[in-house]
C-alpha positions in Angstrom: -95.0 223.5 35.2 -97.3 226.0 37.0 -96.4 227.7 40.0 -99.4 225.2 42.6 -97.6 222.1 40.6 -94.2 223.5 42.3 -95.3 224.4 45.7 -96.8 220.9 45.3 -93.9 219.5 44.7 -91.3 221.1 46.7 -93.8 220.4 50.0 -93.5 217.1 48.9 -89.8 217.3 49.4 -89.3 219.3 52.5 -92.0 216.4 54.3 -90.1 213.5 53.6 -86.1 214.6 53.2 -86.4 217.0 56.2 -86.7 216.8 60.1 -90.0 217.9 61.7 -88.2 220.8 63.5 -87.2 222.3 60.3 -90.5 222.2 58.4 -91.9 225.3 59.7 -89.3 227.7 58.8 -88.9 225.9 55.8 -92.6 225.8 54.5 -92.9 229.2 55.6 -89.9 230.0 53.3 -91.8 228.0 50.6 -94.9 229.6 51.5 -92.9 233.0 50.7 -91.2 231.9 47.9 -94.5 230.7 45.8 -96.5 233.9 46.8 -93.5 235.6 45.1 -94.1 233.4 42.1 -98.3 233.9 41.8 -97.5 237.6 41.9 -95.2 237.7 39.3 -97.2 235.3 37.3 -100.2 237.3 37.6 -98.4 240.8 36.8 -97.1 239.1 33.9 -100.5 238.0 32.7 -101.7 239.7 29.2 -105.1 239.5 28.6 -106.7 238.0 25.1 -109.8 240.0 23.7 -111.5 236.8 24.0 -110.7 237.2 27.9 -111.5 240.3 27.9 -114.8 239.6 26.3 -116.1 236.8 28.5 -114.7 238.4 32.0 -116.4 241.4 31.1 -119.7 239.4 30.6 -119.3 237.8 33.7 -118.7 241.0 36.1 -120.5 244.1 34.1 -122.8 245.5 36.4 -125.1 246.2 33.4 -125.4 242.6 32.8 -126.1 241.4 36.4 -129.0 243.8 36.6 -130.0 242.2 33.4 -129.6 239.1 34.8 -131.8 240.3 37.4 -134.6 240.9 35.2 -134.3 237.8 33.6 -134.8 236.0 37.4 -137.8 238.3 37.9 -139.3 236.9 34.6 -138.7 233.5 35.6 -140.7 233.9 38.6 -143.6 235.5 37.0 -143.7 232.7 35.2 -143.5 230.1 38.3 -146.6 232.9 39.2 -148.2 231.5 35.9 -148.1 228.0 36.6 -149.8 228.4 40.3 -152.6 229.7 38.7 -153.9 226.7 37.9 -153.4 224.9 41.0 -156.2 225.3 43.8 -155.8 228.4 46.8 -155.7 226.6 49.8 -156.3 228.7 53.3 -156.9 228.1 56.6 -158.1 230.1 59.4 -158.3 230.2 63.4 -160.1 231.8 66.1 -160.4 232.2 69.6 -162.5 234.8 71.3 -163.4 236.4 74.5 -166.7 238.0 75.0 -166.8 239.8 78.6 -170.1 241.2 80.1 -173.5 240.6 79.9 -173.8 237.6 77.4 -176.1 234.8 76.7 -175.9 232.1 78.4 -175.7 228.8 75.8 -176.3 226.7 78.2 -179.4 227.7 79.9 -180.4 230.5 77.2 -180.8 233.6 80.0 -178.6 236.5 80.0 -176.0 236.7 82.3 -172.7 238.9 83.6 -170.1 236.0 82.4 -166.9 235.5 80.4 -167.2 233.2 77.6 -164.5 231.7 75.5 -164.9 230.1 72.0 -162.3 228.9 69.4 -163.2 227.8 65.8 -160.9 226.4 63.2 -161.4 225.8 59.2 -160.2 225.5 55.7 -161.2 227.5 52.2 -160.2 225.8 48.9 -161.3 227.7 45.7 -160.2 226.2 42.1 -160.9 227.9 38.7 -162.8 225.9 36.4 -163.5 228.0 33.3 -162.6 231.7 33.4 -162.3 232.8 29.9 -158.6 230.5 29.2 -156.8 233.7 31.1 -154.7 231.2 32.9 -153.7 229.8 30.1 -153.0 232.7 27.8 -151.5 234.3 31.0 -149.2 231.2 31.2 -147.5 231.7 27.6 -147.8 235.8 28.3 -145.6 234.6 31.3 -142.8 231.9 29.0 -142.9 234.7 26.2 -141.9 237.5 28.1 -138.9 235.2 30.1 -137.7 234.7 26.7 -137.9 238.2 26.0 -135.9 239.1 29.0 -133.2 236.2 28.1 -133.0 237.7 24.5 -133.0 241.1 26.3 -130.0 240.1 28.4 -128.1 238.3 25.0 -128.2 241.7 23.5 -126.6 243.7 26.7 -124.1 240.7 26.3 -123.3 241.6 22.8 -123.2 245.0 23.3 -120.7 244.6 25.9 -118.8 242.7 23.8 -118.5 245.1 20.9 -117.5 248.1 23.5 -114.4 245.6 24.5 -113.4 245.0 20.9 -113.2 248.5 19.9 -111.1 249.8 23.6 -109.2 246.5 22.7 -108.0 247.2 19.1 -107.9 251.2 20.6 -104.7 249.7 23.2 -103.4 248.2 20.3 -102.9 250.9 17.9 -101.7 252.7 20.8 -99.0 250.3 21.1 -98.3 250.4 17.4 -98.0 254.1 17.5 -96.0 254.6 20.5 -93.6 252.0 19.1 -93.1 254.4 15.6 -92.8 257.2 18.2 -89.9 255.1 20.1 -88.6 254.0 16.3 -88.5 258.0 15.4 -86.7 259.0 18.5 -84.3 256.2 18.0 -83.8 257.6 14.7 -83.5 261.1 15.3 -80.8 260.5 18.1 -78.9 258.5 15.5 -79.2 261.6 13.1 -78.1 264.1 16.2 -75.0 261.9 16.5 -74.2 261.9 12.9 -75.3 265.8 12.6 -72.6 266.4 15.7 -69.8 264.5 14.1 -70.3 266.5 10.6 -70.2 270.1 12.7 -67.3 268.9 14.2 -66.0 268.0 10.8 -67.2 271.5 9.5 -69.2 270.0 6.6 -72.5 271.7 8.1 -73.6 274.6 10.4 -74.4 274.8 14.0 -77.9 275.7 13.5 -78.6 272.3 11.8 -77.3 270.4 15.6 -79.7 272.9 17.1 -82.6 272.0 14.9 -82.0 268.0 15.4 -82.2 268.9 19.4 -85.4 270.5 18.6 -86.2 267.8 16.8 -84.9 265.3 19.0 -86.5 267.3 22.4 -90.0 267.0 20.1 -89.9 263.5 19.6 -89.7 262.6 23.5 -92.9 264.9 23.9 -94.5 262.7 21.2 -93.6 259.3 22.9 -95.0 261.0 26.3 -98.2 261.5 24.5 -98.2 258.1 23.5 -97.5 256.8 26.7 -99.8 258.6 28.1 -102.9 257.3 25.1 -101.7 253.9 25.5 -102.1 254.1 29.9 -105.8 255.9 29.6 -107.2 253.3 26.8 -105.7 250.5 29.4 -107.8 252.2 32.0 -110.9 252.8 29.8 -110.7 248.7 29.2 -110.3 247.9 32.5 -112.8 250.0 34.1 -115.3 248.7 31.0 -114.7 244.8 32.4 -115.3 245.8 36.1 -111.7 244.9 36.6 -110.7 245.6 40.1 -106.9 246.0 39.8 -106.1 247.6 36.8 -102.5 248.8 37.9 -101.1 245.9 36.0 -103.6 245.5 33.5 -102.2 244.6 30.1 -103.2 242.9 27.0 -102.1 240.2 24.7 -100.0 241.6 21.3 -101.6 240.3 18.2 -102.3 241.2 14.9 -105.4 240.9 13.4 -105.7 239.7 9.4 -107.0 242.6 7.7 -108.5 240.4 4.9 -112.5 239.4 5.5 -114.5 236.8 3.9 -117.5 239.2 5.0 -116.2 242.3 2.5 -117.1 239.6 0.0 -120.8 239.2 1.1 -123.1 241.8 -0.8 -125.1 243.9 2.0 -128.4 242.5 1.1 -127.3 239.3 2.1 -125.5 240.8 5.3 -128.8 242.4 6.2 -131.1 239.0 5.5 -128.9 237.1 7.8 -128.7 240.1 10.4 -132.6 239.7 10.3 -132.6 236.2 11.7 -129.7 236.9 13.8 -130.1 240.1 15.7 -131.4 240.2 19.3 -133.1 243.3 18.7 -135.2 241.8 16.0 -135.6 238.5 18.7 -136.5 241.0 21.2 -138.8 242.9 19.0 -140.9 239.6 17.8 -141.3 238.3 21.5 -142.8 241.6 22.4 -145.5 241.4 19.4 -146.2 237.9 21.1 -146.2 239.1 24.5 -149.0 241.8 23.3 -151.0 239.4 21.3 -151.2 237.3 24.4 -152.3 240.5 26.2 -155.0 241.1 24.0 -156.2 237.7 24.3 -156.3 238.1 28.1 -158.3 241.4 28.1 -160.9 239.5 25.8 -161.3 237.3 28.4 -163.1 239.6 30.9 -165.8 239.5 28.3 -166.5 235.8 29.5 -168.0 234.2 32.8 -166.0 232.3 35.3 -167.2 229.0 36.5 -165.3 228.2 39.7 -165.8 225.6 43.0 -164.7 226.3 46.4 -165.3 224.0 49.1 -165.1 224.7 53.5 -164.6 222.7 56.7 -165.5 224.5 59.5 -165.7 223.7 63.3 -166.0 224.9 66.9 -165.4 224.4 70.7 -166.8 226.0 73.1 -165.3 226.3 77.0 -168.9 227.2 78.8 -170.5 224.4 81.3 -173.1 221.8 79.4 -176.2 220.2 80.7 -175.5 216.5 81.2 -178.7 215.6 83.1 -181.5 217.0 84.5 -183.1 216.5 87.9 -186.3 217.4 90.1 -186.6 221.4 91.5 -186.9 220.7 95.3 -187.8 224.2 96.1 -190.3 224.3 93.1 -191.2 220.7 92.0 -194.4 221.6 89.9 -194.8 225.1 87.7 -198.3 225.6 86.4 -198.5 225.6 82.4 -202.5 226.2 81.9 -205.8 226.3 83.0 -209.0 224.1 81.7 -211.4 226.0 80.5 -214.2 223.7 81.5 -213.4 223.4 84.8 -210.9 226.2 85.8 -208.5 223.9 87.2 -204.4 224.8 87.4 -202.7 222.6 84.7 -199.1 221.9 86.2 -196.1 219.7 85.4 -192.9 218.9 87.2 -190.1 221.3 87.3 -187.3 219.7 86.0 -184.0 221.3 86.3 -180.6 221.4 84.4 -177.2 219.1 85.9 -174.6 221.2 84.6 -171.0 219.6 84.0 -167.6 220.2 82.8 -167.5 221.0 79.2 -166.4 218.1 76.8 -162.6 218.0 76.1 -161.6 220.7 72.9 -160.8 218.2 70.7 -163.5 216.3 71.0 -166.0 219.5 70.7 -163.9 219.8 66.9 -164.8 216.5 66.0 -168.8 216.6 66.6 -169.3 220.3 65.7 -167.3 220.0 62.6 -169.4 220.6 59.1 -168.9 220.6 55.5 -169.9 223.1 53.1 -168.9 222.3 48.8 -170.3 223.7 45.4 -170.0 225.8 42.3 -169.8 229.8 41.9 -171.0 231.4 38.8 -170.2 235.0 38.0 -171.3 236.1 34.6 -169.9 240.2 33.9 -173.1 241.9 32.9 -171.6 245.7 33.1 -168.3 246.8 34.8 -168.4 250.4 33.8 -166.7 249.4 30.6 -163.6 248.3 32.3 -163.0 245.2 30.6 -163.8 246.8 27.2 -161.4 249.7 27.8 -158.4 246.9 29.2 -159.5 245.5 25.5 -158.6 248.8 23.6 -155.7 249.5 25.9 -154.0 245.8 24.6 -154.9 246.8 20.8 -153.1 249.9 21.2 -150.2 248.2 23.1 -150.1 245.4 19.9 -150.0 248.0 17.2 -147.0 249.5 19.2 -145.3 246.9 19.2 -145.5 245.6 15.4 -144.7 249.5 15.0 -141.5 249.2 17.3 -141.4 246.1 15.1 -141.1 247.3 12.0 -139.0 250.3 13.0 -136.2 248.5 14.1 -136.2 246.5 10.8 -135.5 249.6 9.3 -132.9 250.6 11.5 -131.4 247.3 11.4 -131.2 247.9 7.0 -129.8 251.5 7.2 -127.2 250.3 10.4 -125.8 247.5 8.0 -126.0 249.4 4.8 -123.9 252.3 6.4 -122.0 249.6 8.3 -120.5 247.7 5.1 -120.2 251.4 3.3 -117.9 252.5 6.2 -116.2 249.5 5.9 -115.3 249.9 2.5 -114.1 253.6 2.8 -112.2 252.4 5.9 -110.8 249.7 3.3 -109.8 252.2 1.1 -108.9 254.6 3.6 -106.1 251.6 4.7 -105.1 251.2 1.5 -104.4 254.7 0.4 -102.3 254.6 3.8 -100.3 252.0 2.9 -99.4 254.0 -0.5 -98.9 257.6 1.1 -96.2 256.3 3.5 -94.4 253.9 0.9 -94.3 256.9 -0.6 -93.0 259.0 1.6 -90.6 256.5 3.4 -88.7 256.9 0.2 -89.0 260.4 0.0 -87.6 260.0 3.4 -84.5 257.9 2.3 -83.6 260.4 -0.3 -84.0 263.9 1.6 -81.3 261.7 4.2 -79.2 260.7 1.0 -79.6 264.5 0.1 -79.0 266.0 3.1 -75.7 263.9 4.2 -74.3 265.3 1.3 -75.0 269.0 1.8 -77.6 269.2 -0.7 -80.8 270.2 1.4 -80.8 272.0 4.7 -81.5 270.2 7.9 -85.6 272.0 7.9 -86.0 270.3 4.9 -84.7 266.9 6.4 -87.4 267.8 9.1 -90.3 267.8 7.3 -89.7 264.7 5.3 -89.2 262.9 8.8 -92.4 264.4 10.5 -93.9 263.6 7.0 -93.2 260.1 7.1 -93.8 259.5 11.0 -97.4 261.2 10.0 -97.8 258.5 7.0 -96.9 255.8 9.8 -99.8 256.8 12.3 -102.0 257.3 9.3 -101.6 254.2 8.4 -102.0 252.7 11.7 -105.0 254.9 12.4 -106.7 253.5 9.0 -105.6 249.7 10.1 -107.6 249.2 13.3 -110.2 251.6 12.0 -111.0 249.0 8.9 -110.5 246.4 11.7 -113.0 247.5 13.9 -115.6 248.3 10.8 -114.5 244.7 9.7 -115.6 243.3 13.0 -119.3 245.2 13.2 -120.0 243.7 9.7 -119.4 240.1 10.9 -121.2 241.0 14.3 -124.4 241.8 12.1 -123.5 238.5 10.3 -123.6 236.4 13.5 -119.8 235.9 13.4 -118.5 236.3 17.3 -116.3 239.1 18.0 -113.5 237.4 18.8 -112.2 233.6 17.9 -111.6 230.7 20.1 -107.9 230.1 21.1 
């Protein structure tokens, strides 16, 4: 039962078996008690590598800002797809022209203030322009997958890092526990080694030397201490992990045998081919420069594209709504026969002005209409669109080149991979043998010496010896590990199993 399910339950209890004046000093007491409880539970937490792995994916700073790119990528290509939608704008006015200003009403120039407002709408689409939307489009998908392969391989890479600090705070452990098993030994030889002075069967320089010894030992369990706490820190700090005071991780011990020692490198290296993110990363790119070309090439083409525009107006000046007879000038002369010489003259109709029409109706009978197709054929550009062209060939052969070189790397990476692997291997196994060896030398300089047959320097060495074989051996364990676990990484094993 978890430590929620309890508080749960014990609520539960103190509702219904308990009066209402008690249940706040009781729940706060529970309250208390269960906080007690998470924070015990939490410092007793040891963390898995598979924990490890995934927390450290989910708060690395390096893969948010990956993350990050990958979100920019995915807009560009939102970008993309708008592209072949049609721009849509509109536009407003209104004006004020102060001063001396024609008149529209009567056509004379006059000292006035006019006002005007005018309103319309611009759509443009792209008919034919070379397929640049189009290409741009999959330049647009092709580099989003780029950027989500991109972020994979910061994930793996992460991932790796965690393994090896990991299996680093686990040799520590095994180490400082032969360091604890040493000092524990050498105190049980300082007791023995007192009881024989006091018996007289060997000298007091031999106690001396087990202090050394003894005073030697704690300095090598310090150290240990000491490796163990900063690989815990260097773990911690590699996850993000915010409090690292209690940080600890999970004992286990991993199988030194490997289905992948059995794999011959050429086959490691044809699956790491269609595996690796690099390579993934590498092909998108080729892609993403081919597109580019194809988009330069474009320029070379003309663009067919159709717009249309509503426009319309309203003015706030006076308008003529009638017109009626001068009374101070009813007849203004217009000509003269030439036959007769007599003044040709008409009546002298004047202009009614009146209010001008409401605004909204000035919008709907000025309003107008204008729709067609635009042509634009590139004759000579200063050979701008022929340079973008060589630009993209050079950025193409780049990239098959970036191509091709990481292929290589990947071949030499895995060849020197599985050849480490196999000296760590035999490294381990050598180990094993040196300090079987020497544990048994061990046993009999302790036989030897209890019987006054070797001197207590002697005893020494074939305990330093040994406790050197022990490390050694440990060293040369997680070591093969860890060169076990980049071989399957290049096979597309994960890092660490499910449990």
């Amino acid at each position: 039962m978890g430590p929620a399910n309890s508080l749960f339950k014990l609520d539960t209890f103190v509702k219904i078996f308990y009066p209402a004046r008690m249940k706040s000093r009781i729940f706060t007491a529970v309250m208390f008690f269960a906080a007690f409880c998470l924070q015990a539970y939490a410092q007793a937490k040891k963390w898995t590598l598979q924990e490890c792995v995934e927390y450290a994916i989910k708060n690395n700073i390096t893969i948010k800002q990956t993350e990050l790119d990958a979100r920019v990528a995915a807009v560009a290509a939102r970008d993309a797809w708008g592209a072949f939608l049609p721009t849509v704008n509109g536009q407003g006015s209104h004006s004020w022209n102060v001063g001396l200003n024609q008149n529209i009403t009567t056509g004379l120039l006059e000292n006035q203030t006019t006002q005007y407002t005018s309103l319309g709408v611009n759509v443009g689409v792209d008919i034919y322009n070379g397929l640049q939307n189009q290409n741009r489009l999959r330049r647009a998908n092709l580099a989003h997958i780029a950027a989500l392969y991109q972020l994979k391989k910061i994930q793996e890479d992460i991932a790796l890092n965690v393994a090896n600090a990991y299996l680093q705070i686990l040799f520590n452990k095994e180490n400082l526990k032969v360091q604890q098993q040493q000092l524990t030994y050498d105190n049980e030889q300082l007791e023995r080694t007192q009881q024989l002075v006091e018996a007289g069967s060997v000298p007091q320089g031999d106690l001396l030397d087990i202090k050394a010894t003894v005073a030697s030992d704690n300095q090598k369990k310090i150290a240990a201490e000491n490796a163990l706490l900063i690989s815990k820190l260097s773990l911690a700090q590699l996850m993000q992990l915010e409090n690292f005071q209690d940080f600890d991780t999970q004992d286990a011990d991993y199988p030194t045998e490997s289905e992948i020692m059995l794999q011959q490198p050429s086959a490691i290296f044809d699956k790491a081919k269609q595996e690796r993110t690099e390579l993934k990363v590498a092909r998108t790119n080729v892609e993403v420069a081919e597109k580019d070309l194809k988009i330069s090439r474009g320029a070379y083409q003309p663009v067919l594209q159709g717009f249309y525009s509503f426009t319309t107006r309203a003015a706030y000046s006076d308008r003529i709504v009638g017109a009626e007879l001068s009374l101070t000038n009813p007849f203004i002369p217009v000509g003269v026969l030439p036959s007769t010489g007599e003044v040709v003259v008409q009546q002298n109709f004047v202009p009614i002005l009146g209010k001008p029409d409401s605004v909204w109706r000035q919008f709907d009978d000025n309003k107008g209409h204008a729709f067609g197709i635009s042509l634009n054929v590139p004759v000579f550009n200063g050979f701008a669109a022929r340079n973008n062209v060589e630009r993209a060939k050079i950025t193409l052969e780049r990239s098959k080149n970036t191509l091709a070189q990481q292929e290589l790397d990947l071949e030499k990476t895995v060849y020197t991979a599985y050849t480490d692997a196999q000296g760590a291997q035999k490294s381990y196994e050598a180990a094993i043998s040196a300090m079987q060896a020497r544990e048994a030398a061990l046993k009999y300089a302790t036989d030897r010496y209890e019987v006054g047959l070797i001197n207590v320097f002697d005893l020494n060495q074939a305990k330093t010896l040994y406790a050197n074989a022990q490390s050694e051996v440990l060293r040369t364990k997680y070591d093969y590990i860890f060169r076990v676990k980049i071989l399957e990484f290049y096979f597309g094993i994960k890092i660490f199993e499910k449990q």
